[in-house]
Backbone as CSV, one residue per row, in Angstrom:
resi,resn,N_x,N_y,N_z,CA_x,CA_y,CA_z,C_x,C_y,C_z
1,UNK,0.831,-1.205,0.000,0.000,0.000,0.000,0.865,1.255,0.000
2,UNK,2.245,1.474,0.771,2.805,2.204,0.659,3.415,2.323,-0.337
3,UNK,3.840,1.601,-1.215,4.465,1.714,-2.577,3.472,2.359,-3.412
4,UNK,2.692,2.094,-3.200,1.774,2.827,-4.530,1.083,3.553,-4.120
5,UNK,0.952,4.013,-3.179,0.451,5.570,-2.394,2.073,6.798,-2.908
6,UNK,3.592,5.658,-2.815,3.896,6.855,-3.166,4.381,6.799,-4.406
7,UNK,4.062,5.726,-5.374,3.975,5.660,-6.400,3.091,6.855,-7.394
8,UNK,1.607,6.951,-6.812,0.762,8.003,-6.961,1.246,9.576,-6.910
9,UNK,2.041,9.357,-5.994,2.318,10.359,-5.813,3.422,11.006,-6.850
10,UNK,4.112,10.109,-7.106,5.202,10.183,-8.122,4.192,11.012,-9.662
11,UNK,3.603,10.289,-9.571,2.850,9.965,-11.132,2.322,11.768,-10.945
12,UNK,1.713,12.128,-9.853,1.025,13.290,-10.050,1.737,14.512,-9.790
13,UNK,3.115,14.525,-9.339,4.052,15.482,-9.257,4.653,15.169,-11.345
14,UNK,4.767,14.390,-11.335,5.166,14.255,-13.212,3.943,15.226,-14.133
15,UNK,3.268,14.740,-13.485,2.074,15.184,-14.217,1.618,16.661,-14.062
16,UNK,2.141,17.214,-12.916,1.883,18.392,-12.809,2.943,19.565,-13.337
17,UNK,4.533,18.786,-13.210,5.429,19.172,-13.920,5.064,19.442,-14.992
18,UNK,4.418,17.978,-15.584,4.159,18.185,-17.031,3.168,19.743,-17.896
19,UNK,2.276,19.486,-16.802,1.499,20.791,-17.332,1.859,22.144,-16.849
20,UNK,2.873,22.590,-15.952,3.440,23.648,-15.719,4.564,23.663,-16.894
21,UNK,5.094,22.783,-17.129,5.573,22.978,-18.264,5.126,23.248,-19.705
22,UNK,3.824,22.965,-19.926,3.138,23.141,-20.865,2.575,24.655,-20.902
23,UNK,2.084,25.012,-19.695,1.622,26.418,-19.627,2.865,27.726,-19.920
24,UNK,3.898,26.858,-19.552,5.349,28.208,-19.848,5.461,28.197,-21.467
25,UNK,5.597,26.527,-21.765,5.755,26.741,-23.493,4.853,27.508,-24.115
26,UNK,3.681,27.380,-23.581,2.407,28.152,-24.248,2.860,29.524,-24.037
27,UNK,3.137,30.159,-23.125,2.992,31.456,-22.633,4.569,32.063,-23.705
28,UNK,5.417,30.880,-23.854,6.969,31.708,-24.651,6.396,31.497,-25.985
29,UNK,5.718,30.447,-26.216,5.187,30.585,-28.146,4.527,31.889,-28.532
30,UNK,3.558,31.750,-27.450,2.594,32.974,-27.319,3.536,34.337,-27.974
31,UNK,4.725,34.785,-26.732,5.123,35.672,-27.060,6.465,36.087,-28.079
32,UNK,6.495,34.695,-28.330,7.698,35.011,-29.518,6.681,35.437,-31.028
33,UNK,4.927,34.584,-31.081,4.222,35.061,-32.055,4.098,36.328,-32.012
34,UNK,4.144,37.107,-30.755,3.740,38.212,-30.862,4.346,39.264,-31.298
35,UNK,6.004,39.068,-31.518,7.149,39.644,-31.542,7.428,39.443,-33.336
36,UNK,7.260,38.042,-33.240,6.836,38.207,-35.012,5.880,38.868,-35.878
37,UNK,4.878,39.235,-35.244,3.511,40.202,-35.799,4.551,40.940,-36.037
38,UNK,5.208,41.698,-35.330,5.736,43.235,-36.101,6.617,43.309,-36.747
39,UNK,6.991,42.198,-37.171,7.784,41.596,-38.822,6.642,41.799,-39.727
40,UNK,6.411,42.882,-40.462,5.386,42.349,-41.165,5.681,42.940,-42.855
41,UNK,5.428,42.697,-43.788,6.036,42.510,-45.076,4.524,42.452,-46.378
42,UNK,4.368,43.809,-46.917,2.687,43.376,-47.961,3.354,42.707,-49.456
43,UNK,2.045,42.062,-49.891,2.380,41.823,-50.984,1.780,42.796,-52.047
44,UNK,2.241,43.532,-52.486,1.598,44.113,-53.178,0.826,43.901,-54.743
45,UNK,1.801,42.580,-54.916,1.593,42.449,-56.598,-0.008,41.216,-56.160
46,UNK,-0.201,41.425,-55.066,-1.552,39.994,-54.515,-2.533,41.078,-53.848
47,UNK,-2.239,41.995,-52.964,-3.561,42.305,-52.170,-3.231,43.760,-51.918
48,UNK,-4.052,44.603,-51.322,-3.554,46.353,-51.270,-2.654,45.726,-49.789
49,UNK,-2.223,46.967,-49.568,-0.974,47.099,-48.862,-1.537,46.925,-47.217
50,UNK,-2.286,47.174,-47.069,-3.193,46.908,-45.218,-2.869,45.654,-45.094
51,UNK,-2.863,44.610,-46.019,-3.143,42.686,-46.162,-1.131,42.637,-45.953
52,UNK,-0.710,42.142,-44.615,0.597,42.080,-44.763,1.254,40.753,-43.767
53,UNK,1.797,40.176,-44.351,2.261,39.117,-44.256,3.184,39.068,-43.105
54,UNK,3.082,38.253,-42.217,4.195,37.940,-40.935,4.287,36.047,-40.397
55,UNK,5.217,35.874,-40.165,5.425,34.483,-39.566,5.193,34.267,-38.222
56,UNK,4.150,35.011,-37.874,3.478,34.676,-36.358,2.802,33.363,-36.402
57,UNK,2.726,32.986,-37.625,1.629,31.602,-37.244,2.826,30.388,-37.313
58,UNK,4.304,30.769,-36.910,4.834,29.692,-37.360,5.065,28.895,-35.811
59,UNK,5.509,29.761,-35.001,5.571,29.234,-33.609,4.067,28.911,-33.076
60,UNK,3.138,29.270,-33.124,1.759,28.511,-32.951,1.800,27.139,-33.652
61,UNK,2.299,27.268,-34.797,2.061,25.506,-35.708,3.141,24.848,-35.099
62,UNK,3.949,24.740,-34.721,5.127,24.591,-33.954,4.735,23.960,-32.821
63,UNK,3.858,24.858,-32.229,3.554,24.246,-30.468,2.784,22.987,-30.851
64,UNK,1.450,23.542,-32.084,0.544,22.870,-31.533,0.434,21.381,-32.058
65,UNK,1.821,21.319,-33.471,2.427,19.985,-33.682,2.908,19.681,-32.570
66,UNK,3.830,19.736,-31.697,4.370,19.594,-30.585,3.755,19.264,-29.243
67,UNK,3.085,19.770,-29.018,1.938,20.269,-27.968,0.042,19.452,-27.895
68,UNK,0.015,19.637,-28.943,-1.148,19.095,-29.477,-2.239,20.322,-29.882
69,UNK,-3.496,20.004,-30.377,-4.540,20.614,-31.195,-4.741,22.005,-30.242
70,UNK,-4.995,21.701,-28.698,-5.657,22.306,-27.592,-4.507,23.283,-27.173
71,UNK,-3.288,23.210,-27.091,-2.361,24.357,-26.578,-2.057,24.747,-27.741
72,UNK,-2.197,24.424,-29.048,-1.696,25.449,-29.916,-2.803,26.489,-30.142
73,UNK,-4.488,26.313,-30.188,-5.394,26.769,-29.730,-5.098,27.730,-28.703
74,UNK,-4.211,27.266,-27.289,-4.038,28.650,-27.047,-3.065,29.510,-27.100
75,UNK,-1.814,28.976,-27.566,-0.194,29.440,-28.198,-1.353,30.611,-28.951
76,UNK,-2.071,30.560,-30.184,-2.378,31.575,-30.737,-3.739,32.377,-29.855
77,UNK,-4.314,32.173,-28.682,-4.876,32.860,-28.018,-4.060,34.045,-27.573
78,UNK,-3.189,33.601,-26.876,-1.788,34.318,-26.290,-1.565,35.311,-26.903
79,UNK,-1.412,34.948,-28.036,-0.465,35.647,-29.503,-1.643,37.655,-29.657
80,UNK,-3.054,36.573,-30.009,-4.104,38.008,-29.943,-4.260,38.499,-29.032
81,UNK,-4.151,37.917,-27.527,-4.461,38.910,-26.686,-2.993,39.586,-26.534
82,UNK,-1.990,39.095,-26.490,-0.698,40.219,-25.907,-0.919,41.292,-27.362
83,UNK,-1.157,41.202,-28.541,-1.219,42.285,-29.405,-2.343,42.813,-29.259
84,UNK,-3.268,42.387,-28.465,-5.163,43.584,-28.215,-3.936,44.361,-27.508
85,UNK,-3.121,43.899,-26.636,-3.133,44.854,-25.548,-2.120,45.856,-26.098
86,UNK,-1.546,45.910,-27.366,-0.463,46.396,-27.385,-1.128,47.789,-28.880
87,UNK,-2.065,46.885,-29.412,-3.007,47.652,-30.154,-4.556,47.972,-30.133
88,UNK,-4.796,48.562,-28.323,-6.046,47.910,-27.881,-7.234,48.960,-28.328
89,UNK,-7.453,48.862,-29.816,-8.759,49.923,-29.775,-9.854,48.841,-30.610
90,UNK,-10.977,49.689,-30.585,-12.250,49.095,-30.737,-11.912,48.082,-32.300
91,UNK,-11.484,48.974,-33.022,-11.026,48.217,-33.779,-10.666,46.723,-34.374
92,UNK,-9.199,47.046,-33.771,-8.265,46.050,-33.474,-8.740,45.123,-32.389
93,UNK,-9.857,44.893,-31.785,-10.641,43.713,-31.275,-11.120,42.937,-32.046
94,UNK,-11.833,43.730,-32.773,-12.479,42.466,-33.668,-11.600,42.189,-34.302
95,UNK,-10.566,42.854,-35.053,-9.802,42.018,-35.745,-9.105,40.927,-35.254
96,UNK,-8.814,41.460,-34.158,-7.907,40.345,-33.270,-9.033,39.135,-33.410
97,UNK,-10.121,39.016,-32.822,-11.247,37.794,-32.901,-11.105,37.228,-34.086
98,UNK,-10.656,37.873,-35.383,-10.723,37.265,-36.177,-9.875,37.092,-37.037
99,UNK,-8.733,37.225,-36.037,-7.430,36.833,-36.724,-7.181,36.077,-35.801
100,UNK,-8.387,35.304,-34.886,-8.078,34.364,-34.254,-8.313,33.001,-34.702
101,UNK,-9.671,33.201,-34.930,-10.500,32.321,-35.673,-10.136,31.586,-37.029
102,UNK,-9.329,32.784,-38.227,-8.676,32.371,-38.422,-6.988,31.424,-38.591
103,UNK,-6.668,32.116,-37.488,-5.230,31.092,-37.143,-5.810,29.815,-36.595
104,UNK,-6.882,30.041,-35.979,-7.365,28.446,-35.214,-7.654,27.823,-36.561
105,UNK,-8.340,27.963,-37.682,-8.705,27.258,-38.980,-7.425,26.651,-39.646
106,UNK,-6.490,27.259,-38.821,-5.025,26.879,-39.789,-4.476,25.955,-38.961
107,UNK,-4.376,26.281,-37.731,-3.834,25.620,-37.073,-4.112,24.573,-36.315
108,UNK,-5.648,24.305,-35.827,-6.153,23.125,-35.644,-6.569,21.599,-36.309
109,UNK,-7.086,22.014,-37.520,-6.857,20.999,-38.684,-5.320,20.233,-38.812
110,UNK,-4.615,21.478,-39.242,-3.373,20.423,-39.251,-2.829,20.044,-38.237
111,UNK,-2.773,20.232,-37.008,-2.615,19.807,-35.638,-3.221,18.104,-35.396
112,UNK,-4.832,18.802,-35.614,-5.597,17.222,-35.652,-4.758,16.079,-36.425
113,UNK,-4.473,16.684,-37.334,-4.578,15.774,-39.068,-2.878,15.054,-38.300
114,UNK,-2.052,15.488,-37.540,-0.716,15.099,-37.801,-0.549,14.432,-36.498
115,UNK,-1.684,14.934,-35.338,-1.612,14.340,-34.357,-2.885,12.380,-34.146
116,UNK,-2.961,12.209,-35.498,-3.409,10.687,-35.740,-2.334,10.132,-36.093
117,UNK,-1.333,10.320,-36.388,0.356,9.625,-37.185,0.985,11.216,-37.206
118,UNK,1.840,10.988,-36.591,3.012,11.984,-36.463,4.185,11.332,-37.615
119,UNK,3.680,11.434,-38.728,4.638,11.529,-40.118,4.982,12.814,-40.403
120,UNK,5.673,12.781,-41.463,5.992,13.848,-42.746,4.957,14.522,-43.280
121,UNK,4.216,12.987,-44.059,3.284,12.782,-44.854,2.178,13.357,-44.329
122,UNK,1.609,12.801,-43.028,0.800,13.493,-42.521,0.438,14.868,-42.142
123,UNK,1.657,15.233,-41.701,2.488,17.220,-41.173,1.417,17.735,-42.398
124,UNK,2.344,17.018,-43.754,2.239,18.218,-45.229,0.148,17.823,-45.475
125,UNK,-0.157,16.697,-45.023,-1.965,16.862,-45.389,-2.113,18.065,-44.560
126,UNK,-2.209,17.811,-43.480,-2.623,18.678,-42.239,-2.621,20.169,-42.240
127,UNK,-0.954,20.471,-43.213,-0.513,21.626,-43.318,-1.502,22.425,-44.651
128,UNK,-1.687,21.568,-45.609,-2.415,21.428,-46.776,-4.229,21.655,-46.294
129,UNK,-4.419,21.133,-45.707,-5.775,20.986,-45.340,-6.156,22.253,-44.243
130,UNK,-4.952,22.935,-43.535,-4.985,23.676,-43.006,-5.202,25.435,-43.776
131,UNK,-4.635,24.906,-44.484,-4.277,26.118,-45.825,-5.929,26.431,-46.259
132,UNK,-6.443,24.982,-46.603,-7.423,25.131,-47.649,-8.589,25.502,-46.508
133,UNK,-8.348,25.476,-45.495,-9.708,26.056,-44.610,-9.825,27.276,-44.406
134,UNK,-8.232,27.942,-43.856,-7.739,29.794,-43.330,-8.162,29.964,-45.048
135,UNK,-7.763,29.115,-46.170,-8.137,30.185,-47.134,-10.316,30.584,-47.186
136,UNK,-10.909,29.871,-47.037,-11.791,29.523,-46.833,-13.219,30.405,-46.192
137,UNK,-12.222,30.212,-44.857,-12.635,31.360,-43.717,-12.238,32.522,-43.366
138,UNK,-11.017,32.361,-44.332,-10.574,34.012,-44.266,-11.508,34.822,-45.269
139,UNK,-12.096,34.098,-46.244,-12.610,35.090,-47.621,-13.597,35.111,-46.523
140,UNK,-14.758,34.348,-46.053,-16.209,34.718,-45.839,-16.075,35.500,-44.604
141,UNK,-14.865,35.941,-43.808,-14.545,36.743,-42.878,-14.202,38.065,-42.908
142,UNK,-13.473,37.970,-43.826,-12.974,39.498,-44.582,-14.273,39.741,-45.244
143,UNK,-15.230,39.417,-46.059,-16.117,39.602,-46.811,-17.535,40.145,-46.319
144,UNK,-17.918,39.360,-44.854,-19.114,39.828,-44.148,-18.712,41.121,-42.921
145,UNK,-17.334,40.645,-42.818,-16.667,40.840,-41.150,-15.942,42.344,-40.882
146,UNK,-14.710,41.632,-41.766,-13.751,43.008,-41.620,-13.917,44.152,-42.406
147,UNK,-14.075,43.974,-43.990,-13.918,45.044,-44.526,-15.148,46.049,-43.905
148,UNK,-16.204,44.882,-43.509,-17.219,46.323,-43.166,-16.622,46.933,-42.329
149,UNK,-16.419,46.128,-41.281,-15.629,47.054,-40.165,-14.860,47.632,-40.334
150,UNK,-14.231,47.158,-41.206,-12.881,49.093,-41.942,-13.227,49.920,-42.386
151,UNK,-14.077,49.452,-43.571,-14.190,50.853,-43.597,-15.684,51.871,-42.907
152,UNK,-16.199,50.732,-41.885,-16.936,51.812,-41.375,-16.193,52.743,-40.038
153,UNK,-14.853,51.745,-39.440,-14.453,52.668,-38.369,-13.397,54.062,-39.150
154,UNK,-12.859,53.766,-40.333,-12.667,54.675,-41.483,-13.413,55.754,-41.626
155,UNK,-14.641,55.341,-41.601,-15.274,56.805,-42.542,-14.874,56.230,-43.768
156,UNK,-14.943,55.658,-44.521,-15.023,55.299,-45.868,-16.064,54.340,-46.366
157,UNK,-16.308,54.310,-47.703,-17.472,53.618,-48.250,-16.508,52.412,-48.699
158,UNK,-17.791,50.831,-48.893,-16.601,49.661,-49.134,-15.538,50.038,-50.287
159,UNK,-16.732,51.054,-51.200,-16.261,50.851,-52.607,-14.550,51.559,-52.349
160,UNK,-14.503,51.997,-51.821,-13.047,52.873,-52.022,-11.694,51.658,-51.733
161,UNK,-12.172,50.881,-50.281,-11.466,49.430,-49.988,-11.235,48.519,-51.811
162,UNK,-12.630,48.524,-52.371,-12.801,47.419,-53.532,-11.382,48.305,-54.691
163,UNK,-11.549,49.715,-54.652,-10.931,50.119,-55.684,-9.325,50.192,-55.462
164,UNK,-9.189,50.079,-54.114,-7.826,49.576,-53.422,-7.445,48.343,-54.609
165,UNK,-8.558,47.722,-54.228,-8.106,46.226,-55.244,-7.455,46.366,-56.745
166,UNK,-9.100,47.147,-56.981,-8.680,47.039,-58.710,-7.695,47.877,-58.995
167,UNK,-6.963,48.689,-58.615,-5.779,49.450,-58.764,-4.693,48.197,-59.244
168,UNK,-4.728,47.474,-58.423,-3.885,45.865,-58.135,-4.587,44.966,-59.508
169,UNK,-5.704,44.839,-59.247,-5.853,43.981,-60.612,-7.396,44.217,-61.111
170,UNK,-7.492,45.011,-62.460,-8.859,45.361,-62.512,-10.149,44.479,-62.971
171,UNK,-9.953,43.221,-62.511,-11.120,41.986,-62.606,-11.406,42.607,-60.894
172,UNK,-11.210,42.886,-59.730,-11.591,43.089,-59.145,-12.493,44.219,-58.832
173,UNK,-13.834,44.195,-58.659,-14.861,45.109,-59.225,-15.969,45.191,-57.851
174,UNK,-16.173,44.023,-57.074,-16.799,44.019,-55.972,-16.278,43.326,-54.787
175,UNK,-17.200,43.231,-54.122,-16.481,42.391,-53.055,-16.116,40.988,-52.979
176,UNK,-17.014,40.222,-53.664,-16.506,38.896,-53.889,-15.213,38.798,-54.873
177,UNK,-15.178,39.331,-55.721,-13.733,39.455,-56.340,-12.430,39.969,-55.846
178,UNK,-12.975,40.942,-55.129,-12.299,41.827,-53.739,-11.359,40.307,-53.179
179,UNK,-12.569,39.234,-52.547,-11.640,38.145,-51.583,-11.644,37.045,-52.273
180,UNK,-11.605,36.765,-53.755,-11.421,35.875,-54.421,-10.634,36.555,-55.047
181,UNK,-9.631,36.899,-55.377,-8.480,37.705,-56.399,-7.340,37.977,-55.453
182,UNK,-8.044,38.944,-54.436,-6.730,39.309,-53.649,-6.684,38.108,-52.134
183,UNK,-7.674,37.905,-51.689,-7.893,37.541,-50.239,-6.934,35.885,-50.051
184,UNK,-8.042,35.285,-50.750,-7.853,33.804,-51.153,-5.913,33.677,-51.649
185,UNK,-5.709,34.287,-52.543,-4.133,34.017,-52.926,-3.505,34.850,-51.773
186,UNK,-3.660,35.739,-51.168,-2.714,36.183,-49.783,-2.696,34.843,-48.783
187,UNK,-4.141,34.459,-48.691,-3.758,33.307,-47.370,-3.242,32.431,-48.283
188,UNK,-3.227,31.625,-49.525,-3.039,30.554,-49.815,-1.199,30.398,-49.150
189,UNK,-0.408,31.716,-50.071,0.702,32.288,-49.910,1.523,32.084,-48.203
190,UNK,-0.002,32.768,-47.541,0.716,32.615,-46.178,0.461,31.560,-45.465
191,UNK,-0.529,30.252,-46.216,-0.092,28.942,-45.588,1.494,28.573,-46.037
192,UNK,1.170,28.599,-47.380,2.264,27.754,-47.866,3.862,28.560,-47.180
193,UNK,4.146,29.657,-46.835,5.181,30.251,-46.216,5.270,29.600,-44.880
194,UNK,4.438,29.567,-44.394,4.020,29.429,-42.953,4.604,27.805,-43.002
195,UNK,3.714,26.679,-43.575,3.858,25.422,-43.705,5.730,25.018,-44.136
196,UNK,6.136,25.872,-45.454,7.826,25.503,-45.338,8.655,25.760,-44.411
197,UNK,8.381,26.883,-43.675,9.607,27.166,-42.321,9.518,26.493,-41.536
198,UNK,7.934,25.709,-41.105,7.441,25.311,-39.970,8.506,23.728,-40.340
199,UNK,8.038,23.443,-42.042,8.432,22.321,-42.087,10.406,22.191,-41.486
200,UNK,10.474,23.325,-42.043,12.282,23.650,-42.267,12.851,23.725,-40.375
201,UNK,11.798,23.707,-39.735,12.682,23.933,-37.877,12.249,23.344,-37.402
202,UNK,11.029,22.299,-37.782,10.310,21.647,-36.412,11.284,20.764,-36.192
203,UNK,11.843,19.819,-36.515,12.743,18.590,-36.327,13.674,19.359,-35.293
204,UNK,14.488,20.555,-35.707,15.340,21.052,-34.061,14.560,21.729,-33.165
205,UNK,13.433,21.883,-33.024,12.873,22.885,-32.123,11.565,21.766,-31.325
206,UNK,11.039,20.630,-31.692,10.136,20.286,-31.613,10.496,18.652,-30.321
207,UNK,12.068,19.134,-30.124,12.531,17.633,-29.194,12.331,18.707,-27.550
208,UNK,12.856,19.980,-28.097,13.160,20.541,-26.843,11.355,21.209,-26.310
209,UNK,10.390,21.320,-26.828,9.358,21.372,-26.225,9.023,20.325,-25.780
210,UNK,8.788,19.075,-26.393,8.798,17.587,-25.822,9.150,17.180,-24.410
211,UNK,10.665,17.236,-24.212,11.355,17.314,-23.424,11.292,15.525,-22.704
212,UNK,11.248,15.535,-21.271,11.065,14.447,-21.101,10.138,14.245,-21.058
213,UNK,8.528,14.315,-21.684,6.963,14.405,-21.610,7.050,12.761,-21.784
């Protein structure tokens, strides 16, 4: 009885290690994403210049290969709230919500998808399948969501956002072309960026979150 009273005991000091350790990784992914937001880089020859590209979603895909579906879920919680707070207006809330929603579309799928077989093979579906959802939910998000909200906290009418576009490419004429022309090829872009680096560091970065788990 005493052996396995302090056997128990063993097991639940591991276990608690384990998840204090999990809550720090979360909390350093968190803020190294956040530090990457202000890397940020537009494409111009793809979307107007507001739409700008950063590798914040790479340490979130990182954890939550590592970590699993549920802490990378909140690796990128982390990520929006330390930037609400750093860009905290009415605004930049909702966006944040929905530059949450979307990183969760990216990052949970392929999380799921890699955490049934932790392959290669699996990583690149996951990463793939991840792509094809953020592209997905980013158009019908930007489309109902944000642009209204830009340009109504703007003072501007959509049309001036749409002509942003067609400046860039003049098949773009409304709003659905708006996030099928420019929207759709920005995220496709920033899976596939996102998915090669992730692919290119997880193997050295992905033993030392592990650890002795």
């Amino acid at each position: 009885m005493v052996n396995t009273t302090n056997e128990t005991k063993t097991i639940s000091k591991v276990q608690m290690s384990n998840k204090t350790r999990t809550l720090v990784e979360i909390g350093m992914l968190g803020a190294i994403a956040t530090v990457l937001m202000l890397f940020e880089f537009p494409l111009p020859f793809i979307a107007p210049p507001f739409y700008e590209l950063d590798l914040s979603e790479v340490p979130v895909l990182v954890g939550a290969f590592a970590l699993g579906p549920a802490p990378g879920a909140m690796i990128e919680l982390v990520k929006v709230l330390l930037n609400l707070l750093i860009n905290g207006t009415a605004t930049a809330c909702v966006g944040e919500i929905a530059n949450y929603i979307i990183g969760c579309s990216f990052i949970i799928p392929a999380a799921l998808i890699y955490s049934k077989r932790k392959s290669k093979k699996n990583a690149l579906i996951g990463m793939i399948v991840g792509t094809i959802t953020m592209t997905a939910l980013g158009c019908f998000i930007n489309a109902y969501v944000l642009l209204p909200t830009y340009a109504a906290a703007f003072g501007m009418p959509i049309d001036t956002i749409i002509g942003m576009g067609t400046a860039i490419n003049a098949n773009i004429d409304n709003i659905m072309t708006f996030v099928i022309i420019a929207v759709a090829p920005f995220n496709i872009i920033k899976g596939i960026v996102v998915s090669l680096v992730t692919m290119l560091i997880y193997k050295h970065i992905s033993p030392i979150l592990k650890g002795n788990r």
